[in-house]
N, C-alpha and C positions, 0 to 999 in steps of 0.2 A: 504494500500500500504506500501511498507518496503522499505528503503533504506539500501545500505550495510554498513551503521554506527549502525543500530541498528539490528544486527543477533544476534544469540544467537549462544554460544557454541557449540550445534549440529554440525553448519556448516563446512564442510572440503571441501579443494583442492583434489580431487581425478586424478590422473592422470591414464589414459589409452593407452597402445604400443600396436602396432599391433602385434600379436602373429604370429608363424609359420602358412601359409598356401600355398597351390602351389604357386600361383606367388610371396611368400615370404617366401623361405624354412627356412630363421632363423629368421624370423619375418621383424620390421622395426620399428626401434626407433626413425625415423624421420615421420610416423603414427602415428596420436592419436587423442586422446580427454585430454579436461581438463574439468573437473567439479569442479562446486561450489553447495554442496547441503549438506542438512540436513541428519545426521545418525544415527541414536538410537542406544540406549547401544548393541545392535548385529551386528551393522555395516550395517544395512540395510537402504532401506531410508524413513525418519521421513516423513510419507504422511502428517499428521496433521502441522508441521513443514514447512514442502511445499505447503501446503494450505495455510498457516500464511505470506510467504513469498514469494511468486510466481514469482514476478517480479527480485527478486535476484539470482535465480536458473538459471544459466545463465554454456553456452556449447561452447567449442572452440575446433570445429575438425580442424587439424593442417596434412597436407598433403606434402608431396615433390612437389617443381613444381608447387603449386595451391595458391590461396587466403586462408587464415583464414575464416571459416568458422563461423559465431560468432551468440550464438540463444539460445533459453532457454529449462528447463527440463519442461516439459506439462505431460500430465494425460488425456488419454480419459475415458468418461465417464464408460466404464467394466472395468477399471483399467489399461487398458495398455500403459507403460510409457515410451514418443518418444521424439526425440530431433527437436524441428521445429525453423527454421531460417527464412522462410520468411512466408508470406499470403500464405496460400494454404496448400495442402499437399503433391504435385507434392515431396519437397524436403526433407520431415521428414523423418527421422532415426527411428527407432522400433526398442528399446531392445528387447532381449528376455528375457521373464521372469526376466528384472532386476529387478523387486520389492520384489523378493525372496533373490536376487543374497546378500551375503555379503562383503560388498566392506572392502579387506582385501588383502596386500599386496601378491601379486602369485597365488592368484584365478582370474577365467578365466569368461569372460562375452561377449556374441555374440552380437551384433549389425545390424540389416537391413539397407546396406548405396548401392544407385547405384544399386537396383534392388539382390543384393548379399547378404547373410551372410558373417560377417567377425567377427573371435574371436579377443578379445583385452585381456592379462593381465593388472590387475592391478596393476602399478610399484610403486603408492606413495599415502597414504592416509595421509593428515600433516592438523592438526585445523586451520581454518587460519588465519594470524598475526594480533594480536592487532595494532593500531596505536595510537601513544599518542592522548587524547583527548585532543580537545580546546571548549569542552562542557563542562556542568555538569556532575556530577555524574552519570552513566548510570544506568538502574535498576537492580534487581539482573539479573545473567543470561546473558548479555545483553553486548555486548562489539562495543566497532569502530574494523575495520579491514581495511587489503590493500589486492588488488585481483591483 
């Protein structure tokens, strides 16, 4: 099990905007997602990384007018990687092909939310912040953060 004092470097704040589609002809930057997740030197996502740290891979879909949406990054067993928030699968989100996708500011990644595809650019990929430590020395690699 991992807590978010001990991630490694990999891990980044990804933010996702809902990009233009009809019922959002210039998008909506009060639609998104926030991620916390693992990325390799291509900007893709570190599976091994997220197998190591599972419980910190964590999802904030953020809507106009709705509750914060708050759930983690999952992996079905063929590889296909969905956003689930409660028991079930009634509510999971299904990227498409995000395991390919390189998360990189102004590339574009679709999402399965509410029965719909919906595109989202990627508007901020930032490592995320160390926080002074009141532990020991952490190991290499290996930092505290705030989310």
């Amino acid at each position: 099990m991992s807590s978010l004092d001990t991630l490694t470097s990999k891990f980044r704040h990804v933010r996702l905007l809902l990009a233009r589609e009809k019922d959002h002809p210039a998008g909506d930057r009060n639609e998104g997602y926030d991620l916390v997740i693992p990325l390799d030197a291509d900007n893709r996502i570190d599976a091994a990384e997220w197998k190591a740290h599972q419980a910190a891979c964590r999802v904030r879909h953020f809507r106009p007018d709705n509750e914060d949406l708050i759930g983690r990054l999952r992996r079905k067993p063929g590889g296909q990687w969905y956003f689930d928030y409660v028991e079930g699968d009634m509510d999971d989100e299904i990227g498409f092909r995000i395991g390919e996708e390189r998360f990189t500011p102004g590339e574009y990644v679709s999402i399965r939310s509410g029965g719909k595809m919906h595109t989202f650019q990627i508007a901020m990929v930032v490592p995320l912040q160390p926080t002074p430590s009141r532990q020991p020395e952490k190991a290499a690699g290996q930092r505290n953060v705030r989310i």
